[in-house]
N, C-alpha and C positions, 0 to 999 in steps of 0.2 A: 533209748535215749543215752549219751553218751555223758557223764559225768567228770568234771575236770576242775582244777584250779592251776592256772598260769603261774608259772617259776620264776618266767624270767622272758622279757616280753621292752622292744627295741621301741624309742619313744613313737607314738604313732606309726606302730606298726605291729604286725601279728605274733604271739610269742612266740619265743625259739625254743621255750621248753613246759613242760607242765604234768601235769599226776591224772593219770587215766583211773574213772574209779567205776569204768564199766564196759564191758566186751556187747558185740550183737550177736548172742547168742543166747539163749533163753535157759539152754542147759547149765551155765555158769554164772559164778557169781565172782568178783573181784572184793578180795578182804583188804589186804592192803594195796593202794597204788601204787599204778607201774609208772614210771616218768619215762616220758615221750620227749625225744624232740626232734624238732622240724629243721630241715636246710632241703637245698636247691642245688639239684644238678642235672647238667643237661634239660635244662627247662622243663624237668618234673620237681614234683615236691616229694622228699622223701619223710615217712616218720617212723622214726627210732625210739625201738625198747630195747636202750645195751645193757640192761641187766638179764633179758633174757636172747638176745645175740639174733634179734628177728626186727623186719623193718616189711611195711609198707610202702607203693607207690603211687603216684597219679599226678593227673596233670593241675589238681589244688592239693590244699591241705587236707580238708573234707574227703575227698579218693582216698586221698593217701591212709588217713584214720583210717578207713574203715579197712583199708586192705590190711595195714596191720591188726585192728579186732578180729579180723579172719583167721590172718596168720597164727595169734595168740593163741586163740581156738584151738586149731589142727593141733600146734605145737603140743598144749595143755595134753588132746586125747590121742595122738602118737605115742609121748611120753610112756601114758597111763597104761598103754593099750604092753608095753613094749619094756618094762618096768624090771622085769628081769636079765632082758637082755643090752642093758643101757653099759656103755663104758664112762668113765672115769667123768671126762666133759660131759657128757648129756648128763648124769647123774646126777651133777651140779647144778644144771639146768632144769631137772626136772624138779630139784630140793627147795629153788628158786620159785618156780611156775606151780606147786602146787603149796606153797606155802600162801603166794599172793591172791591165789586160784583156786575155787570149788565149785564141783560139780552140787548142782542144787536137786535135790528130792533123793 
């Protein structure tokens, strides 16, 4: 199940931004929210996490979610896996992603 609260959200219509407060992935757990937001290009829907520099696709917003909880995922255990050999920008990425981010058990 995906947890969220809307940011900021266009009058009768879907928001364009909001605070993700869960991944689909059973292994993680989200501490603090990631703010997402949604725009349209070339008639997909894109969603964006620019605090962590990854985004989601599809042809709704729902696709799109979830390709970014995917993305977030790999990201988080690339990071983790690779933790010593991270330079300067991922490091900050990964300072980011596992502060927001934990592995459960």
């Amino acid at each position: 199940m995906t947890s969220f609260t809307v940011a900021h959200a266009l009058p009768g219509r879907v928001p364009t931004e909001f605070q993700l407060g869960a991944l689909r992935d059973a292994r993680l757990r989200v501490r603090q929210s990631l703010t997402v937001r949604f725009s349209q290009q070339d008639g997909q829907w894109i969603a964006e996490a620019p605090e962590l520099n990854e985004f989601g696709s599809g042809p709704n917003q729902s696709e799109a979610l979830v390709e970014l909880q995917h993305a977030v995922a790999d990201l988080y255990f690339t990071l983790e896996a690779e933790q010593s050999d991270l330079g300067s920008h991922l490091q900050g990425i990964w300072s980011t992603v596992s502060r927001k981010v934990e592995r459960i058990g």
